[in-house]
PDB file of the backbone (N, CA, C, O) and the ligand in Angstrom, with CONECT records:
HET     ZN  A 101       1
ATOM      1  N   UNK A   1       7.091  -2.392  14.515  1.00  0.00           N
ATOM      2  CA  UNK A   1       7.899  -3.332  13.738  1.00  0.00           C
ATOM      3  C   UNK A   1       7.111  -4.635  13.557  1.00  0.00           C
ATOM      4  O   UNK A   1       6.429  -4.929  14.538  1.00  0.00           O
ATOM      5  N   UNK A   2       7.056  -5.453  12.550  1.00  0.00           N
ATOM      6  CA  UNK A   2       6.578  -5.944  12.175  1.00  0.00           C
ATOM      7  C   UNK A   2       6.286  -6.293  10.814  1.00  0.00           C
ATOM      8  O   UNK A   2       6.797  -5.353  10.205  1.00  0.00           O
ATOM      9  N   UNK A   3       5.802  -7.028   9.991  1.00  0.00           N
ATOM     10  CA  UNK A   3       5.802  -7.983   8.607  1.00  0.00           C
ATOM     11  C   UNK A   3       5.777  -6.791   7.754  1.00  0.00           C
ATOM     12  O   UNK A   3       4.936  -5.929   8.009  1.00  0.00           O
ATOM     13  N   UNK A   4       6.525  -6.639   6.850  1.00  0.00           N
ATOM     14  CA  UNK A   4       6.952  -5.737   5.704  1.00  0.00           C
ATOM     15  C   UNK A   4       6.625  -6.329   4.536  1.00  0.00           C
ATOM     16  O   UNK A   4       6.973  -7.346   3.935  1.00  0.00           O
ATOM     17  N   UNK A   5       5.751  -5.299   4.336  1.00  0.00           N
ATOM     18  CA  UNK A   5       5.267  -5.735   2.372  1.00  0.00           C
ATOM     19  C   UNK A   5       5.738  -4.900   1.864  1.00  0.00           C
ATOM     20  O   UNK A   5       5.843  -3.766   2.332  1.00  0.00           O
ATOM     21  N   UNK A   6       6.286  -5.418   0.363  1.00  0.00           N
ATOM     22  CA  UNK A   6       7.022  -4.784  -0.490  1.00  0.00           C
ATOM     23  C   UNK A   6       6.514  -4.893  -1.746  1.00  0.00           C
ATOM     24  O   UNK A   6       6.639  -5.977  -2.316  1.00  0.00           O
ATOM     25  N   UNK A   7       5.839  -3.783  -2.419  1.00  0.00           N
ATOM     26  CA  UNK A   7       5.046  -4.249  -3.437  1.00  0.00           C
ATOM     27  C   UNK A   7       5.860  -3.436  -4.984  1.00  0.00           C
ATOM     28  O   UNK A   7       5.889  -2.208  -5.058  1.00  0.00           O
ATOM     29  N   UNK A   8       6.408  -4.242  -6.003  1.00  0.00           N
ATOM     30  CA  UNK A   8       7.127  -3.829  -6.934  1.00  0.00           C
ATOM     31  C   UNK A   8       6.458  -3.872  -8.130  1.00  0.00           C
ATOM     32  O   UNK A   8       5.707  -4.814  -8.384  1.00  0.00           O
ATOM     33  N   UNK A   9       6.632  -3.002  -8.865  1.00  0.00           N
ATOM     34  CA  UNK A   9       5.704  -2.323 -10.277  1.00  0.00           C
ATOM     35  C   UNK A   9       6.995  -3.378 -11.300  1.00  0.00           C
ATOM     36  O   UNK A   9       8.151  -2.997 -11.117  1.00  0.00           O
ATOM     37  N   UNK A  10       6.829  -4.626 -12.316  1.00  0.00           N
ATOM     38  CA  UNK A  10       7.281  -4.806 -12.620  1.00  0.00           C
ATOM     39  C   UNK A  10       7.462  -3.953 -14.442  1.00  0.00           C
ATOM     40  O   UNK A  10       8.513  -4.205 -15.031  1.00  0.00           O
ATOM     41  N   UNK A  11       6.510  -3.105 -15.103  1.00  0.00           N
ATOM     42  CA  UNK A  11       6.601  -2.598 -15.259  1.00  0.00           C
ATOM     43  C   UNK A  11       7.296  -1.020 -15.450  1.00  0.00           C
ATOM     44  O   UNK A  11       7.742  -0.468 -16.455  1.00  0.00           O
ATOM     45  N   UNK A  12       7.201  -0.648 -14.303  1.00  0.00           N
ATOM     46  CA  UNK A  12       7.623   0.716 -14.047  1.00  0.00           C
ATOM     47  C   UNK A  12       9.062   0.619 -13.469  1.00  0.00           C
ATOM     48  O   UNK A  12      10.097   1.245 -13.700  1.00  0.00           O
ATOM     49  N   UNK A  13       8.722  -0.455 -12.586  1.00  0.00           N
ATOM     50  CA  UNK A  13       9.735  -0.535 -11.699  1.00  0.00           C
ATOM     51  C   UNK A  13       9.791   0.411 -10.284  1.00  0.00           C
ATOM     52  O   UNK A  13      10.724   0.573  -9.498  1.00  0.00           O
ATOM     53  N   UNK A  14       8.332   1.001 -10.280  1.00  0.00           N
ATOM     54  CA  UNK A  14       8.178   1.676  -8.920  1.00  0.00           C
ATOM     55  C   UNK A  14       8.259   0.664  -7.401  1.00  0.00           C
ATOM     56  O   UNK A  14       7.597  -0.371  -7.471  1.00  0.00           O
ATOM     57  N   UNK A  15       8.738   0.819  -6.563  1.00  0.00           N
ATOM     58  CA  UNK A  15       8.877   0.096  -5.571  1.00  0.00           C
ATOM     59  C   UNK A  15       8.448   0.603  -4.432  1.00  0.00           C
ATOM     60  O   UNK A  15       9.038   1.662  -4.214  1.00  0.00           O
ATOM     61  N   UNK A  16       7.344   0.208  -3.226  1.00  0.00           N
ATOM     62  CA  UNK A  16       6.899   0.935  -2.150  1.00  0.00           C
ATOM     63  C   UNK A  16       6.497  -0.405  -0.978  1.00  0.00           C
ATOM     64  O   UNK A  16       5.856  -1.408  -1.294  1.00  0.00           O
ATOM     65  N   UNK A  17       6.804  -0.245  -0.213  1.00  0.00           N
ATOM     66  CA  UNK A  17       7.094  -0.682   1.466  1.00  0.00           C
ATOM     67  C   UNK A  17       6.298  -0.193   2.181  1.00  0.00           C
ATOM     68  O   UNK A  17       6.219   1.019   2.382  1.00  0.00           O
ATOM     69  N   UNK A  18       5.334  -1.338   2.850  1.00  0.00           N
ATOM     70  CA  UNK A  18       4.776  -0.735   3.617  1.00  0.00           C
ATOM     71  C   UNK A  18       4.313  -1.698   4.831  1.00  0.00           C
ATOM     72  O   UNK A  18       4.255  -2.907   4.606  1.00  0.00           O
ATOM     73  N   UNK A  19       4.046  -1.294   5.863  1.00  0.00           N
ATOM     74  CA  UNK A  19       3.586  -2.896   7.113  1.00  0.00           C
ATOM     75  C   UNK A  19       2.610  -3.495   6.900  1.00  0.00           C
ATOM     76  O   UNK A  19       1.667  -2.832   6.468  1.00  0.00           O
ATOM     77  N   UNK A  20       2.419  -4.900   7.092  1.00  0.00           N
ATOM     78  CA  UNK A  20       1.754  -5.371   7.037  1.00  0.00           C
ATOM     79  C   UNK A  20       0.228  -4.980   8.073  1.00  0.00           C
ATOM     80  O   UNK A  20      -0.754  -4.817   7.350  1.00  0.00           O
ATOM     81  N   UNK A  21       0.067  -4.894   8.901  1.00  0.00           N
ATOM     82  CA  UNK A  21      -0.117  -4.078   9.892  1.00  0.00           C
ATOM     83  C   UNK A  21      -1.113  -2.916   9.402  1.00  0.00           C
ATOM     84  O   UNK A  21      -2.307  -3.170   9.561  1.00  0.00           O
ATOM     85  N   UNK A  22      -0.816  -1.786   8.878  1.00  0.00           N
ATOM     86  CA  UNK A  22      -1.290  -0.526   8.312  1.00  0.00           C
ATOM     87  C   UNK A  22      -2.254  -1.281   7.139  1.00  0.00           C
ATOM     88  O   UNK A  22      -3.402  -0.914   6.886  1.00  0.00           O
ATOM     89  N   UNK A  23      -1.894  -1.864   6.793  1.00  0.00           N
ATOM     90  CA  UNK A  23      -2.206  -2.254   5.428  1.00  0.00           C
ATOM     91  C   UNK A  23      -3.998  -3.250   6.060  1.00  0.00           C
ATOM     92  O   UNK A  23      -5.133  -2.777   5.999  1.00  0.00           O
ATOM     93  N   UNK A  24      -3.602  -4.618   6.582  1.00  0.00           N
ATOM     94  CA  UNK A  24      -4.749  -4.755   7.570  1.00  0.00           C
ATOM     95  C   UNK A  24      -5.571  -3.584   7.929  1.00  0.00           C
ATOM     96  O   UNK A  24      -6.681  -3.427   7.420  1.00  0.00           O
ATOM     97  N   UNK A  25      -5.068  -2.739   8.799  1.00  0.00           N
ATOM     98  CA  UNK A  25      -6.473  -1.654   9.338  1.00  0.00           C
ATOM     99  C   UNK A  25      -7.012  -0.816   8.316  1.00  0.00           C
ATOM    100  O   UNK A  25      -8.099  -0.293   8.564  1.00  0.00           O
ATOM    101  N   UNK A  26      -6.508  -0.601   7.295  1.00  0.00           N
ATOM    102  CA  UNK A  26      -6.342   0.779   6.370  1.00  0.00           C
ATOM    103  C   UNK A  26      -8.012  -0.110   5.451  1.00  0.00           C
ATOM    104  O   UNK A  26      -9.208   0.179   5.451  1.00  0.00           O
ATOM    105  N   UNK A  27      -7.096  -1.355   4.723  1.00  0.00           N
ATOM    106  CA  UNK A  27      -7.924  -1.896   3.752  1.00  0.00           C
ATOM    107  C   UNK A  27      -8.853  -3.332   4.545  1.00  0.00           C
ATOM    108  O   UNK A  27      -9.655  -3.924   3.823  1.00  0.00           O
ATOM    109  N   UNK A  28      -8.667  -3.827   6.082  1.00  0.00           N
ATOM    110  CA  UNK A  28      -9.485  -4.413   6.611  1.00  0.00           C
ATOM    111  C   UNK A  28      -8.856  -6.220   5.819  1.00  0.00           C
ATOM    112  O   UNK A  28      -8.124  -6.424   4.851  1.00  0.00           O
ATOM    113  N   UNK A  29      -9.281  -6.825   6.400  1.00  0.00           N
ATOM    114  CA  UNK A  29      -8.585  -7.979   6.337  1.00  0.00           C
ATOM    115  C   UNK A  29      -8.630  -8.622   4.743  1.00  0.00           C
ATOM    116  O   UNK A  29      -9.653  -8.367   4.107  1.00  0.00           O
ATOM    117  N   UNK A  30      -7.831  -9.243   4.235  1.00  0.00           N
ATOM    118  CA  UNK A  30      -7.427  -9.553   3.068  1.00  0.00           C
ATOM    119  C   UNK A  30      -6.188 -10.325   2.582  1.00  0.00           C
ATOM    120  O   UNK A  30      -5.409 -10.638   3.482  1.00  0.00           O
ATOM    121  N   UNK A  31      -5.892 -10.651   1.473  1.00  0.00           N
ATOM    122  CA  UNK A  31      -4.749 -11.639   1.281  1.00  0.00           C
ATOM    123  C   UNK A  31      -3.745 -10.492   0.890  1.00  0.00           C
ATOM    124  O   UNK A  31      -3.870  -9.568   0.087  1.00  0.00           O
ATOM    125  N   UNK A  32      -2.583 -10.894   1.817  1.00  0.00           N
ATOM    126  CA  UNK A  32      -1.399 -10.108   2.145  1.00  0.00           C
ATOM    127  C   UNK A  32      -0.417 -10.318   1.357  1.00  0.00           C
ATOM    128  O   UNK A  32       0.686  -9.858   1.652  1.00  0.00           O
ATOM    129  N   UNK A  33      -0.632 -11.170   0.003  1.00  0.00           N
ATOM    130  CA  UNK A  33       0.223 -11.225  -1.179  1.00  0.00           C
ATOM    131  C   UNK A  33      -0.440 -10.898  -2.610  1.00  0.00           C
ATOM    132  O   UNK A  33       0.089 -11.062  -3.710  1.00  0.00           O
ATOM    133  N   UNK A  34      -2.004 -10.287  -2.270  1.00  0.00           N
ATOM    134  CA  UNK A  34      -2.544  -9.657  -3.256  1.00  0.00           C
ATOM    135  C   UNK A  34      -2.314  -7.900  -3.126  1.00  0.00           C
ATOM    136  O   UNK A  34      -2.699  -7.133  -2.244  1.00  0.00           O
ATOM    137  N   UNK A  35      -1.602  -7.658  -4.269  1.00  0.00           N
ATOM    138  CA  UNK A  35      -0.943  -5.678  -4.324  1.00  0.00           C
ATOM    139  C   UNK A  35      -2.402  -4.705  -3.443  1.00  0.00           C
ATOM    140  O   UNK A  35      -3.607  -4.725  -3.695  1.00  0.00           O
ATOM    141  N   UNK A  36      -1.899  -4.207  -2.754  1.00  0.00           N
ATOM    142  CA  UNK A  36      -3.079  -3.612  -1.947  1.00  0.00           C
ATOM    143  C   UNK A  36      -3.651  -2.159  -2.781  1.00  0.00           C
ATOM    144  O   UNK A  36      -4.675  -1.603  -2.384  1.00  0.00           O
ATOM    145  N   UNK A  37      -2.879  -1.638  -3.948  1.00  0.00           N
ATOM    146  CA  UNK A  37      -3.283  -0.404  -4.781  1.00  0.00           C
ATOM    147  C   UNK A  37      -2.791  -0.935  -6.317  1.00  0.00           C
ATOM    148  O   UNK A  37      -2.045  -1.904  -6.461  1.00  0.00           O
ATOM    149  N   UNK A  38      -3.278  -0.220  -7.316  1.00  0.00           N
ATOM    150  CA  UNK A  38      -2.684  -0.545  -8.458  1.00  0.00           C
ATOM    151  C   UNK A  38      -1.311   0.539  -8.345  1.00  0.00           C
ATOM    152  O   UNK A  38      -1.020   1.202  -7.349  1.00  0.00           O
ATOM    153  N   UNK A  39      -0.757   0.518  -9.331  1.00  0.00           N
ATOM    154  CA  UNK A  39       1.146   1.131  -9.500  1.00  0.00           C
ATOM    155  C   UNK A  39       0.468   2.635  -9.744  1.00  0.00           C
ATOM    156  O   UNK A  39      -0.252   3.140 -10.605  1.00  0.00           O
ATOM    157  N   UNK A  40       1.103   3.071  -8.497  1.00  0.00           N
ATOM    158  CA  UNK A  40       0.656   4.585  -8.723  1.00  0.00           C
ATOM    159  C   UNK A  40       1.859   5.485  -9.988  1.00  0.00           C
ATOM    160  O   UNK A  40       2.145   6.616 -10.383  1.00  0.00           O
ATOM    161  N   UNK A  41       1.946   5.140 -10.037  1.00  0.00           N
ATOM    162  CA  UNK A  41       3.083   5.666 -11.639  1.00  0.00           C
ATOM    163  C   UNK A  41       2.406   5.031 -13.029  1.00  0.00           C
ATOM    164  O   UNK A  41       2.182   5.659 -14.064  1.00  0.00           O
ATOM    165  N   UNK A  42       2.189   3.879 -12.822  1.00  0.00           N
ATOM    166  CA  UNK A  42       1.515   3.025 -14.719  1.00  0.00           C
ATOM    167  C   UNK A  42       0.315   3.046 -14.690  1.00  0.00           C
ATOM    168  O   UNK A  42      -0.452   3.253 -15.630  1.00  0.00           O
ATOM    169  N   UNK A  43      -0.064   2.706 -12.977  1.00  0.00           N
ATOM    170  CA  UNK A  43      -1.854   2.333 -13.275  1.00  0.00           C
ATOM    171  C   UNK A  43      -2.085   0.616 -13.254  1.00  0.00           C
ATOM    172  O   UNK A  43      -3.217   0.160 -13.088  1.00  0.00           O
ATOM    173  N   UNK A  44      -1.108  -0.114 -13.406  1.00  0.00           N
ATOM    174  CA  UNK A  44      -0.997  -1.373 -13.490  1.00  0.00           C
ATOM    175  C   UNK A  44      -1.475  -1.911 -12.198  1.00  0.00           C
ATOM    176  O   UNK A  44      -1.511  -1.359 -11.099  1.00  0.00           O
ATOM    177  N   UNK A  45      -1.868  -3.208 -12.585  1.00  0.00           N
ATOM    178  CA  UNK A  45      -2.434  -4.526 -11.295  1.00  0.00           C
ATOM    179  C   UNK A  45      -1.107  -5.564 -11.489  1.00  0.00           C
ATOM    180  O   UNK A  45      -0.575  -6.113 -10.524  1.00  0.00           O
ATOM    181  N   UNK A  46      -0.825  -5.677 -12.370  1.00  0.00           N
ATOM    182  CA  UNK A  46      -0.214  -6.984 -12.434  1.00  0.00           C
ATOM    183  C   UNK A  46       1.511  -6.544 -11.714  1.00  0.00           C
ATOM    184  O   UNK A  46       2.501  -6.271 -12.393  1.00  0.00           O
ATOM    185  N   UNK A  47       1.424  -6.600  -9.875  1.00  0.00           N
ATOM    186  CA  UNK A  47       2.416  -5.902  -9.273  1.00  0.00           C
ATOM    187  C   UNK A  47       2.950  -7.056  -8.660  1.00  0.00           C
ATOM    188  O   UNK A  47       2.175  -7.855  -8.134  1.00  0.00           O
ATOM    189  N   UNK A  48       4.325  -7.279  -8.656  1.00  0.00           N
ATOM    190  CA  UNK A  48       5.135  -8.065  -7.901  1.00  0.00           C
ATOM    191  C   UNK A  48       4.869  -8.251  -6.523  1.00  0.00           C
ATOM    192  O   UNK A  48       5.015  -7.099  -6.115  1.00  0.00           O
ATOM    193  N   UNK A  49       4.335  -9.492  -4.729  1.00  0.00           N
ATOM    194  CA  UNK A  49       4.334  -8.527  -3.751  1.00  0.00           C
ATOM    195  C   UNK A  49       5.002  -9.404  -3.010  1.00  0.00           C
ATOM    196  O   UNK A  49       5.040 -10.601  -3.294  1.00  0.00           O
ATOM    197  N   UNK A  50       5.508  -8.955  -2.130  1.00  0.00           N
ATOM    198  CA  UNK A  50       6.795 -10.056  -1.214  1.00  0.00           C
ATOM    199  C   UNK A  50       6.295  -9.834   0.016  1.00  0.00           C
ATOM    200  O   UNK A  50       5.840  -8.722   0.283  1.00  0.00           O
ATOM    201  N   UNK A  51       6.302 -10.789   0.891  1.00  0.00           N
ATOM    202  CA  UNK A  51       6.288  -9.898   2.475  1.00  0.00           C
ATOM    203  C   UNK A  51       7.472 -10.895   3.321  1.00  0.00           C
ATOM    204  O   UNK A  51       7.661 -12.101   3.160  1.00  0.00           O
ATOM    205  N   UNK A  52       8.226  -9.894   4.321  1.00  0.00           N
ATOM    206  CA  UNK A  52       9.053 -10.511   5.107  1.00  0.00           C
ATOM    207  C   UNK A  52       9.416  -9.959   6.309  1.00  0.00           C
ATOM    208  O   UNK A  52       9.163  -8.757   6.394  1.00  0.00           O
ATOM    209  N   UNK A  53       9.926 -10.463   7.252  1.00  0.00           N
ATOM    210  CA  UNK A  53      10.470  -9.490   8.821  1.00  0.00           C
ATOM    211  C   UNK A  53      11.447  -9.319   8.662  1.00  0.00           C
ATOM    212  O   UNK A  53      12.274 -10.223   8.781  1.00  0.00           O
ATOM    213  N   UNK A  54      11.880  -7.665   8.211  1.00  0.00           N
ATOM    214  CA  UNK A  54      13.030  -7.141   7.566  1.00  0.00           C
ATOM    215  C   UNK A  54      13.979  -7.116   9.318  1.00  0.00           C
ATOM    216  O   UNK A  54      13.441  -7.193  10.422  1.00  0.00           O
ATOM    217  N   UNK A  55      15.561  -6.977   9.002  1.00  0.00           N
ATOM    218  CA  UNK A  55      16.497  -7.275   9.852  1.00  0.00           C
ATOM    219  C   UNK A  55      16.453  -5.682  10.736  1.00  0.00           C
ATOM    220  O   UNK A  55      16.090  -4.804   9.952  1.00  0.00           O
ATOM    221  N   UNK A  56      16.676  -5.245  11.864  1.00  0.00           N
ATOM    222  CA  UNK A  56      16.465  -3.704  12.463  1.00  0.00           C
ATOM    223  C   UNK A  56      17.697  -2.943  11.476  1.00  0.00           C
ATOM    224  O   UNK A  56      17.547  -1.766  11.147  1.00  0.00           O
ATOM    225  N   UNK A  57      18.550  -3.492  11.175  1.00  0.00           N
ATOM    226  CA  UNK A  57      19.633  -2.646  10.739  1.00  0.00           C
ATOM    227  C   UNK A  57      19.259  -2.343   9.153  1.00  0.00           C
ATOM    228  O   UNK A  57      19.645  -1.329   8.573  1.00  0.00           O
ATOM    229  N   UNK A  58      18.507  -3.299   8.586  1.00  0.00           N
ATOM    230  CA  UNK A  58      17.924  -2.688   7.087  1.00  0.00           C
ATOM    231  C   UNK A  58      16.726  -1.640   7.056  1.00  0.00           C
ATOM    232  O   UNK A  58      16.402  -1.149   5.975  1.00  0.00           O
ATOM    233  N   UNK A  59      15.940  -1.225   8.453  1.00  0.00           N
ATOM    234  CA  UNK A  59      14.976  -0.478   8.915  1.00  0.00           C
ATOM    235  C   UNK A  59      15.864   1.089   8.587  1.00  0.00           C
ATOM    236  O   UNK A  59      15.429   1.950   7.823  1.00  0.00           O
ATOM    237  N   UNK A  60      17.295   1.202   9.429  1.00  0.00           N
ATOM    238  CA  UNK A  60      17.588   2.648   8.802  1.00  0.00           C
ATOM    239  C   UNK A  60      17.732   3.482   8.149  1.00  0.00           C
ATOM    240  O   UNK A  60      18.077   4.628   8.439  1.00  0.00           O
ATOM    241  N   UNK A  61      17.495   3.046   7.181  1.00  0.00           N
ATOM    242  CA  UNK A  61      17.837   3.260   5.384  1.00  0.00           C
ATOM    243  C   UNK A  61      16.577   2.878   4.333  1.00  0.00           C
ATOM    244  O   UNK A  61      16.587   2.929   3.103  1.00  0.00           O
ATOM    245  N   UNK A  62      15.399   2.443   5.317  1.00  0.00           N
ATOM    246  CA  UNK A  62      14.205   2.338   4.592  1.00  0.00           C
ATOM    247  C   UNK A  62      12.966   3.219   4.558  1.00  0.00           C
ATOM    248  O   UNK A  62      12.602   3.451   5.711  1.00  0.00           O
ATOM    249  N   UNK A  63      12.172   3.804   3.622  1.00  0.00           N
ATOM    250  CA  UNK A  63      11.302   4.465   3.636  1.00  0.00           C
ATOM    251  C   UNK A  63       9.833   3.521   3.522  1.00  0.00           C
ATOM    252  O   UNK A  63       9.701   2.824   2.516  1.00  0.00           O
ATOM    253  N   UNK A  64       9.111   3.520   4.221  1.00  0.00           N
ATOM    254  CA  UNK A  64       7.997   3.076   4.070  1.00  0.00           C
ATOM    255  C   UNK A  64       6.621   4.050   4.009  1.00  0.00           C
ATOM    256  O   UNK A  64       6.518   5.056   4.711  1.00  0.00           O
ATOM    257  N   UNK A  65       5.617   3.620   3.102  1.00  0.00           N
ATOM    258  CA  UNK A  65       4.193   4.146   3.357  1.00  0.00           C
ATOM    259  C   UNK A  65       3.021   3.888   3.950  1.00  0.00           C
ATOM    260  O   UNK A  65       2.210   2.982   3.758  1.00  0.00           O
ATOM    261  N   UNK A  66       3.029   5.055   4.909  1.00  0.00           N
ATOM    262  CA  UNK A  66       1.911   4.872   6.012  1.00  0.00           C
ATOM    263  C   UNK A  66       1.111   5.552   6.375  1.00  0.00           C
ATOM    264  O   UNK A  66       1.390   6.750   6.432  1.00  0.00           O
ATOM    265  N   UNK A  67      -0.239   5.102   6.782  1.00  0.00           N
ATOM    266  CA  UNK A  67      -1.670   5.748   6.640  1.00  0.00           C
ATOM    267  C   UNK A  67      -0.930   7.189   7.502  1.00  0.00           C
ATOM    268  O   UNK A  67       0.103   7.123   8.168  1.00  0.00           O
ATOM    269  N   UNK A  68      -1.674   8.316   7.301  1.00  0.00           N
ATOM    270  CA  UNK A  68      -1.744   9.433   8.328  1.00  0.00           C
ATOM    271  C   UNK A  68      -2.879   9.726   8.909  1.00  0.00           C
ATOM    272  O   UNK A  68      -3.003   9.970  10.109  1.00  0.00           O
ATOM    273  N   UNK A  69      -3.843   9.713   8.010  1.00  0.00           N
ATOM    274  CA  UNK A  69      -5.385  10.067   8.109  1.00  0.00           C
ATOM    275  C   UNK A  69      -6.327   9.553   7.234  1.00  0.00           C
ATOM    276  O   UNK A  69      -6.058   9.411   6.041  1.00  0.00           O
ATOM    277  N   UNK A  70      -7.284   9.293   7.651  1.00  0.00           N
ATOM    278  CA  UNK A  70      -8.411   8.982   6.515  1.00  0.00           C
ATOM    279  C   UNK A  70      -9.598  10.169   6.304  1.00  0.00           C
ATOM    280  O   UNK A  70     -10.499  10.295   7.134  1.00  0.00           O
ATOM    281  N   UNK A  71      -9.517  10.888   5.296  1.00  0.00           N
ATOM    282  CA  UNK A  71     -10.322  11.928   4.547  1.00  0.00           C
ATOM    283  C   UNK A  71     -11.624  11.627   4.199  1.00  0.00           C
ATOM    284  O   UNK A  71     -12.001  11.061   3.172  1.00  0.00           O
ATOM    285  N   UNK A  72     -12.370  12.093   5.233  1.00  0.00           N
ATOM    286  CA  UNK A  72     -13.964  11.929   4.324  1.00  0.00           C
ATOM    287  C   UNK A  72     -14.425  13.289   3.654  1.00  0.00           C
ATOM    288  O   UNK A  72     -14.247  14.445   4.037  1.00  0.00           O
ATOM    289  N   UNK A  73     -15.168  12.719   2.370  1.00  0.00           N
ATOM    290  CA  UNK A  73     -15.345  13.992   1.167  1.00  0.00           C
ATOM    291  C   UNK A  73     -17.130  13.972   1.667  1.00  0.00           C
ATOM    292  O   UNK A  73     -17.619  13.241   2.528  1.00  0.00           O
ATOM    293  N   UNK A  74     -17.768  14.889   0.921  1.00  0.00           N
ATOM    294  CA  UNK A  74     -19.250  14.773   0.580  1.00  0.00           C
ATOM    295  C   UNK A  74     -19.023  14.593  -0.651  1.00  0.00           C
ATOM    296  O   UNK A  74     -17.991  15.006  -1.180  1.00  0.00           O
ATOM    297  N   UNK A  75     -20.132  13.825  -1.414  1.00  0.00           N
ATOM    298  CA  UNK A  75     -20.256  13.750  -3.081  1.00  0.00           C
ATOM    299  C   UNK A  75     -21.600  14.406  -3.050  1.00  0.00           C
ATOM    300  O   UNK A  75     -22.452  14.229  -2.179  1.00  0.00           O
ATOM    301  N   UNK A  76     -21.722  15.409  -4.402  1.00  0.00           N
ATOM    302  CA  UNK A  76     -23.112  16.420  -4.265  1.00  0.00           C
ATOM    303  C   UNK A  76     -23.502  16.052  -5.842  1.00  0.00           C
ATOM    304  O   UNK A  76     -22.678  16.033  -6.757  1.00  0.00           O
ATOM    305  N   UNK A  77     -24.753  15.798  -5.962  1.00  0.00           N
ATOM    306  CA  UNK A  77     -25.255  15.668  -7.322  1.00  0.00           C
ATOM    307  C   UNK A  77     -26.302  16.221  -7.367  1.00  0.00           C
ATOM    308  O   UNK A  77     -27.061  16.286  -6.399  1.00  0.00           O
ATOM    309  N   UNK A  78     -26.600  16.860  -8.814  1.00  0.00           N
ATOM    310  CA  UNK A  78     -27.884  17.801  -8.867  1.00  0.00           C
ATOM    311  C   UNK A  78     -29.344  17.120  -9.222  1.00  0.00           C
ATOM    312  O   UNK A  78     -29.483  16.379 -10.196  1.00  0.00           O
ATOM    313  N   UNK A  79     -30.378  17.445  -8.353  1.00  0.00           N
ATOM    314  CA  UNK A  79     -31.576  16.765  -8.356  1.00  0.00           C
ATOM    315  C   UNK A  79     -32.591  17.387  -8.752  1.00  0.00           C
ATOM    316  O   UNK A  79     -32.432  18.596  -8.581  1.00  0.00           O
ATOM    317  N   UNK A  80     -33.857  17.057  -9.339  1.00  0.00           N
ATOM    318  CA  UNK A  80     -34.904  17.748  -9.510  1.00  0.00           C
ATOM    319  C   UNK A  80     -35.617  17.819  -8.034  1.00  0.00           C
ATOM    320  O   UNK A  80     -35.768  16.917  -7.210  1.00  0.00           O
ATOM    321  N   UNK A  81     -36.070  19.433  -7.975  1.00  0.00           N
ATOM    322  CA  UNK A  81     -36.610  20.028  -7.059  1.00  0.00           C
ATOM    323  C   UNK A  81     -38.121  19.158  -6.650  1.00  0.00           C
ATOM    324  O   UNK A  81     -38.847  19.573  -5.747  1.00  0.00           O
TER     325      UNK A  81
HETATM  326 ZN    ZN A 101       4.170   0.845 -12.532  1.00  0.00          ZN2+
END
C-alpha cells in the first residue's frame, strides 16, 4: 500500500491504476506526474495523471496494474558471412 497513480486517456477515456512504487522499479526513477506508457487503446501521450493515498476501503473495489515479470527477447539480424 502505498501512492496510487492513476493515469486517464482523455481521449479514449481508458483509465489504469497503478503504485507508485512498481512504477519506480519497473521504469527506474522519474517524474511521477509524467504518464509512464502512452494510452494503450489510442496510442496517445497527451494522458491525464493524478497520484494520491487512496482510503483502504476504496482498495476493495479497485483493480490495479502490476509488473509480474520482466521478459528478455534476443533480437537476430542477418549478416554477411
Ligand atoms: Zn486513449
Amino acid at each position: 500500500m502505498g501512492m496510487l497513480i492513476t493515469v486517464r486517456c482523455p481521449g479514449c477515456n481508458r483509465k489504469v491504476h497503478y503504485w507508485a512504487a512498481d512504477l519506480l522499479q519497473v521504469l527506474g526513477d522519474r517524474r511521477l506526474n509524467e504518464p509512464p506508457f502512452p494510452c494503450s487503446r489510442c496510442n496517445s501521450r497527451e494522458l491525464d495523471v493524478r497520484w494520491r493515498i487512496p482510503a483502504p476501503s476504496e482498495l476493495t473495489d479497485l483493480t490495479i496494474r502490476r509488473p509480474i515479470r520482466q521478459v528478455v527477447r534476443w533480437i537476430w539480424r542477418n549478416e554477411k558471412a
